[in-house]
N, C-alpha and C positions, 0 to 999 in steps of 0.2 A: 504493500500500500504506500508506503515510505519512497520506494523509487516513483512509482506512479505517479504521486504528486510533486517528485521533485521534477520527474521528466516535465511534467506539465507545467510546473512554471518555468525549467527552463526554453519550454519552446515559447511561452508568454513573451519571455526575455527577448527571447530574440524576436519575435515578431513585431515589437512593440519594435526595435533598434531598425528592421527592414521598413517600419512605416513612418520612422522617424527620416530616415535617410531617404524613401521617397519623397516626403512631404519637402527638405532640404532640395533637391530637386530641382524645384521650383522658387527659385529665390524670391522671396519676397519685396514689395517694393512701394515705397511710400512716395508721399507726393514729391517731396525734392528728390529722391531717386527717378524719379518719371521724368521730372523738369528738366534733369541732369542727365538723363537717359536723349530725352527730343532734342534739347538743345543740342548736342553734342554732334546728333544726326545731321542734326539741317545745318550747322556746320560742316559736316565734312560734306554733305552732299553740295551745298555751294561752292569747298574749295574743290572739290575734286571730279567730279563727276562731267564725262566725257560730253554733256551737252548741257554745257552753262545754264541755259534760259529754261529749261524745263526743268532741272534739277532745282532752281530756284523757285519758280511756282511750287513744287513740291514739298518744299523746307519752307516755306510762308505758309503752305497749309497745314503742314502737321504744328507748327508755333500757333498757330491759328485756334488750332483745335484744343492741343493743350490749357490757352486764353480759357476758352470755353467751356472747361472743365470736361470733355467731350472724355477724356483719356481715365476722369475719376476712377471709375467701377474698373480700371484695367491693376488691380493690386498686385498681377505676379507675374514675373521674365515671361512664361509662356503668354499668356493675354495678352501681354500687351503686342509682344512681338506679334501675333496674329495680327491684331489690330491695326498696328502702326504697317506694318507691311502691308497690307490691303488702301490704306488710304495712299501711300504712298502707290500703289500699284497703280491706280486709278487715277494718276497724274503721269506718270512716268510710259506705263506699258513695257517696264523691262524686267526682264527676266532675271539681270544679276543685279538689282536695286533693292534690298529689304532689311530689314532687322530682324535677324536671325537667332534663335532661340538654341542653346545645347541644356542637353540632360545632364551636364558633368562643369565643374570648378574650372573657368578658362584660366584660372591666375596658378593653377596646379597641375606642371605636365604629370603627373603619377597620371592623372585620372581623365589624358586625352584617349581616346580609342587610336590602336592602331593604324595606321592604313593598310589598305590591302595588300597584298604581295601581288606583283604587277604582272607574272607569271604567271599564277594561278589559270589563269584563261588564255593564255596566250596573247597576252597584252592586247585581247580583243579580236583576234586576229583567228576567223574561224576555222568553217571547214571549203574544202577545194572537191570541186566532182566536175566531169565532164556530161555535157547535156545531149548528146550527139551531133552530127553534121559537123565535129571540131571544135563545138563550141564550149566555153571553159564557166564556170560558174565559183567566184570567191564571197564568202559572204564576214562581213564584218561588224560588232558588236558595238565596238567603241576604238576609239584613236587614244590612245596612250603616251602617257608622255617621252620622252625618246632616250633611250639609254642604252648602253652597248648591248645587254642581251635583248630590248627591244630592236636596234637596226638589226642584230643578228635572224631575231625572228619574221621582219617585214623581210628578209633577202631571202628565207627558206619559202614564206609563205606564195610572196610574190612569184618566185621561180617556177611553182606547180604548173604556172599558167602559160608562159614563153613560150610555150611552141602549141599553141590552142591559134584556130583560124581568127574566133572573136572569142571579147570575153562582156561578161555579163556580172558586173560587179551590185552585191549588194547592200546596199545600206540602209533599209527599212530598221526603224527604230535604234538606230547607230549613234554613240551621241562619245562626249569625251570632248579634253581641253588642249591635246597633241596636235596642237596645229604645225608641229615638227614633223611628226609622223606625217600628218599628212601630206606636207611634202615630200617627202624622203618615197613613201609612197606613189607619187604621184611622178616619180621620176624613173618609175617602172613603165608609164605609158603613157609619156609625152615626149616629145622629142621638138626641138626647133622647128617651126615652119614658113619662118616669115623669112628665110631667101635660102633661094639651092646653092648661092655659092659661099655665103659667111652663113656659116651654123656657130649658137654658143654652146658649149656644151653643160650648160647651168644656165636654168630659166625663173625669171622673177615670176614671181608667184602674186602676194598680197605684202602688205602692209598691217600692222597694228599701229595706231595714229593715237595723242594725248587727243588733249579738249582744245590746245591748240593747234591740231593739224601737223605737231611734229614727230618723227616717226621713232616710234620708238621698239618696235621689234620690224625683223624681215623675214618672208618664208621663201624659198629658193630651190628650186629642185636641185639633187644632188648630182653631181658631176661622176663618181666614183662608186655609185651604189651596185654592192659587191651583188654576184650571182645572174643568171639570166635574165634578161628583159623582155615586157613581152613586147614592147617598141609601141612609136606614137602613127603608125600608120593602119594597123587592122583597126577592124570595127569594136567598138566599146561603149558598151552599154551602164549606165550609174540606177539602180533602182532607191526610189526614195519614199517616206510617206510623213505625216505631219508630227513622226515621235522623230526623223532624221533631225540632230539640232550639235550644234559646237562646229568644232571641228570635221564633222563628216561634212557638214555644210559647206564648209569653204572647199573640202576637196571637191565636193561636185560641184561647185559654184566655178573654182577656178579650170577646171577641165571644160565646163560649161563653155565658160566663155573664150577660153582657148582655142580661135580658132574653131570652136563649136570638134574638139575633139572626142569630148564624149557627147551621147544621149541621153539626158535625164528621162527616166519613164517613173512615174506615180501620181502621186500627190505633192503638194503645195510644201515645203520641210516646215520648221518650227520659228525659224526666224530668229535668227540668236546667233548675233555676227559682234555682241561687246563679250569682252574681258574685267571681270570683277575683282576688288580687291577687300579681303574682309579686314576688319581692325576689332577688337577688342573694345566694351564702351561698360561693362560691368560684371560682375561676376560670372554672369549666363546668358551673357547677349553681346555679340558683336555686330558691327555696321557689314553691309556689304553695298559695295557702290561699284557701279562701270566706269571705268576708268579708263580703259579704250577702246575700239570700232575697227574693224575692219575695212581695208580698202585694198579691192582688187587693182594691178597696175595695169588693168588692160582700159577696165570702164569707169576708174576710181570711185563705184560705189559697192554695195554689198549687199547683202541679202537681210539687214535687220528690219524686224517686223513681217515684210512682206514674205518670208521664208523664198524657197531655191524654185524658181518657176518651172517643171517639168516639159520638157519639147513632145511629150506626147503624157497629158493626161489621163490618167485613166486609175481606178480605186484600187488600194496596196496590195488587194489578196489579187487582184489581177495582172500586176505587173510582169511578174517575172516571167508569164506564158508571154505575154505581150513584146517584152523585148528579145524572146526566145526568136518569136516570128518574126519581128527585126532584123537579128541574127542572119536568120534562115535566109529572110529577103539578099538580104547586103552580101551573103556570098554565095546565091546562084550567080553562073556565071551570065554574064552580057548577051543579050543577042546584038 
């Protein structure tokens, strides 16, 4: 009877420490913590955010709202973040703009989560099968950020396909922030074609741009990209749908526009051509704000909001028969 009851208040004990430490959690937050919280935001969204004039509508709303006591009833990191994220949505329409809520102590690495091991999946990088008539099919998850065993795995991945008549790449629901990979990638199936007798053999790609228009990253196809290619002259197909968003976007964007080297066939992608930058604003909340945009060097615009336009629409579970028949078109031979 003796251990019975002790098991039993020891599970007490502890259950009472598991609901202590969830309700912790949720940091709580008083009114100068809220004030301290807004203000902070619409500060950095005015210095930093890749489109001055709307960033600052946004940050005069959420001050706004605070005035108004609008933010009262929002007492804990979680709510308010919901909250202040939605109004600010609703000015902004961007995807890397929010105030973002963690389950865990930002001021204590003990208690960040891991990230994932980039390997795990094949830095997103799927499965390879041929379709018949030649034709090669790579399909890919996400764009990962680029590092020796990730080029190592874009050189195996890509190689499957080099000697396929066409390929049919896809990226329906692809997403990731490797705008390296993408390129590096993309240096398997483009090649120079703006003159037969100077070729370079490294092609600009895009830009990442401040809020002033200065550039501050480049993406570049690589000159040296180890293993076979499948070169920029067969047919190449990009399949997309409205989850395709980051980095896949730009690789189909920039192939897009490349001389119309590849075919986009799907849907509309997700529209998400900025780069965000989070900062820390209190124990279980940090800012995130865009802080640059994308810009193709061909048409120097990009794909944000309006997602990646497909040269042949058509709905995502139908794509991939669709550009099959593409395929098939583009290499019967000529009469």
């Amino acid at each position: 009877m003796k251990r019975w009851i002790a098991a039993a208040a020891f599970t007490a004990a502890v259950g009472a420490q598991v609901q202590l430490h969830a309700q912790a959690l949720d940091e709580a937050l008083d009114a100068p913590a809220r004030a301290h919280v807004i203000n902070e935001y619409a500060r950095r969204l005015t210095a930093q955010h890749v489109d001055a004039a709307r960033a600052k509508m946004a940050a005069d709303d959420i001050r706004q709202r605070l005035g108004r006591g609008e933010y009262d009833r929002e007492t804990t990191a979680r709510a308010l973040a919901t909250r202040v994220s939605r109004d600010v949505l609703a000015v902004m329409g961007d995807k890397h703009t929010y105030l973002e809520y963690v389950p865990y102590d930002l001021g204590d690495e003990r208690q960040r989560p891991q990230p994932p091991v980039q390997s795990g999946d094949n830095y997103g990088l799927g499965k390879f099968e041929t379709r018949g008539d030649g034709i090669g099919y790579l399909q890919i998850s996400r764009f990962a950020p680029l590092d020796r065993g990730a080029g190592e795995a874009a050189a195996r991945f890509m190689s499957q396909a080099a000697d396929c008549a066409a390929l049919i790449i896809d990226l329906r629901d692809a997403n990731g922030d490797g705008q390296a990979m993408a390129a590096l990638l993309a240096s398997y199936v483009l090649t120079d074609k703006r003159s037969y007798i100077f070729m370079d053999k490294q092609l600009h790609l895009h830009d990442q741009l401040d809020r002033d228009g200065h550039i501050v990253a480049e993406y570049w196809t690589s000159a040296d990209a180890p293993g076979k290619h499948f070169g920029g002259k067969k047919p190449l197909y990009l399949l997309v749908n409205e989850r395709t968003s980051g980095a896949a976007e730009a690789f189909a964007y920039d192939l897009q526009q490349y001389v119309k080297r590849a075919v986009v066939v799907g849907a509309p992608t997700l529209g998400d051509a900025r780069i965000g930058a989070k900062q820390r604003v209190s124990r279980q909340l940090q800012t995130s704000v865009a802080v640059t945009r994308a810009s193709n060097v061909l048409t120097r615009a990009n794909w944000e909001g309006s997602g990646v336009q497909p040269d042949r629409m058509i709905a995502s579970g139908e794509a991939l028969e669709a550009a099959q028949t593409l395929a098939q078109a583009a290499l019967r031979p000529k009469k």
